[in-house]
C-alpha positions as CSV (number, residue, x, y, z in Angstrom):
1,X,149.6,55.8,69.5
2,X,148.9,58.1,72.1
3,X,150.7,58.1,76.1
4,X,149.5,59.7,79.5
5,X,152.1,61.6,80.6
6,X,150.3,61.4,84.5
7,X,148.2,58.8,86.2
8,X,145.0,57.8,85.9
9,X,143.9,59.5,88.5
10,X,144.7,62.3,91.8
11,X,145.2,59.0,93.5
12,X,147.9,57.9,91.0
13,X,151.3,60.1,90.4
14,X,151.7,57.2,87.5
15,X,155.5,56.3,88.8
16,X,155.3,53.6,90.6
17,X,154.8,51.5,87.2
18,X,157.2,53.9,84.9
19,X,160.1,55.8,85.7
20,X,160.1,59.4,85.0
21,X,163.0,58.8,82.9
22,X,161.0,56.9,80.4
23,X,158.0,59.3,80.8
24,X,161.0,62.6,79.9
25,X,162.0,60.3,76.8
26,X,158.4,59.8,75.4
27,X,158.0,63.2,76.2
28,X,161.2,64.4,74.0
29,X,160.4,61.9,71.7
30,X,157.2,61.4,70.2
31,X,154.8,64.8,72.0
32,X,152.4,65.1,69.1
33,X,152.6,69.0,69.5
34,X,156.2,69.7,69.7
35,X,156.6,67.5,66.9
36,X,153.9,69.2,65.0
37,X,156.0,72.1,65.5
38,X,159.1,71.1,64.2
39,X,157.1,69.9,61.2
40,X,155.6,73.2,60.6
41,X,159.5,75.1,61.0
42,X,161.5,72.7,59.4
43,X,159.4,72.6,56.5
44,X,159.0,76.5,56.5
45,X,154.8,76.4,56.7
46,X,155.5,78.8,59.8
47,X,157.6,80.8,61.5
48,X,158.9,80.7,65.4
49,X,157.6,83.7,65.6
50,X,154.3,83.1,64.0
51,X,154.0,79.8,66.4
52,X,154.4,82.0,69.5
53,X,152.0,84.3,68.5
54,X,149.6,81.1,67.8
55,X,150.1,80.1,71.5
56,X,150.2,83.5,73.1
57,X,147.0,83.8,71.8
58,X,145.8,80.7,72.6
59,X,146.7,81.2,76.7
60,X,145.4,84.7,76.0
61,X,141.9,83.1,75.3
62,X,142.0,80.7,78.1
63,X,142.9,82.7,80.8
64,X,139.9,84.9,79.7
65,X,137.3,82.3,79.4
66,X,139.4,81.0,83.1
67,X,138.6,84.9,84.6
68,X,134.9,85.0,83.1
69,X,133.8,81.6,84.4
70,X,135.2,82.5,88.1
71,X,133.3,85.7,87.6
72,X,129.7,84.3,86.8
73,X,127.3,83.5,89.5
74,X,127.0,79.7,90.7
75,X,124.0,78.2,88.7
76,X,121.1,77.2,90.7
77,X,120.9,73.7,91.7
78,X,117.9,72.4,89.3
79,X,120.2,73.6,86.2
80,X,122.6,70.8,87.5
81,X,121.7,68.1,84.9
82,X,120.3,70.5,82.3
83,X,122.3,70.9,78.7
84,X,124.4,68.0,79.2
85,X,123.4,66.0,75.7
86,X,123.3,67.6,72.4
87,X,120.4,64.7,72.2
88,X,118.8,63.0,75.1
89,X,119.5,59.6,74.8
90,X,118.8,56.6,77.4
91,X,121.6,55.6,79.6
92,X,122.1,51.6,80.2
93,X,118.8,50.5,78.6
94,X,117.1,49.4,75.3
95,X,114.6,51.6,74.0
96,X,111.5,49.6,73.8
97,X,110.9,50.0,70.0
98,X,114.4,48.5,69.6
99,X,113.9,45.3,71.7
100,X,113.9,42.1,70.1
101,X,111.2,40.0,70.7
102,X,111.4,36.1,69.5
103,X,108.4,34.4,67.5
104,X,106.9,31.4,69.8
């Protein structure tokens, strides 16, 4: 079971349907990392320290890849909907050779 701590959207803070009491409890409650890390101490498989140096790391290696991206040129405008799929695919259609034609 999973639960989106904000709205769907910019256009939707997500509290006019839940308190933000009940979002705070979930939150306390059942976040699949913070539990994950009381998992990992309580069951000695790693340290606080070790843990920190886990997420220090990982902000490290965000904030770079943040910096590099706002450092690289804009791509030109024909590269806009290049490299999207791994495999090109069609979008809301039947490939021919799939379609199912009845016998008369």
């Amino acid at each position: 079971m999973t639960y989106r701590y904000v709205g769907h959207s910019m256009s939707d803070p997500g509290t006019t349907y839940r308190t933000r009491a009940e979002i705070d409890e979930v939150r306390q409650k059942q976040d699949p990392i913070a539990n994950h890390k009381e998992m990992l101490l309580s069951n000695k498989i790693a340290t606080a320290d070790e843990l920190k140096a886990i997420e220090t790391a990982a902000k490290k290696l965000v904030d770079d890849a943040v910096v590099a991206a706002q450092a690289a040129p804009m791509p030109e405008l024909d590269q806009l909907y290049t490299d999207i799929y791994k495999e090109l695919v069609p979008v809301r259609t039947v490939e021919r050779a799939n379609s199912f034609i009845p016998s008369a």
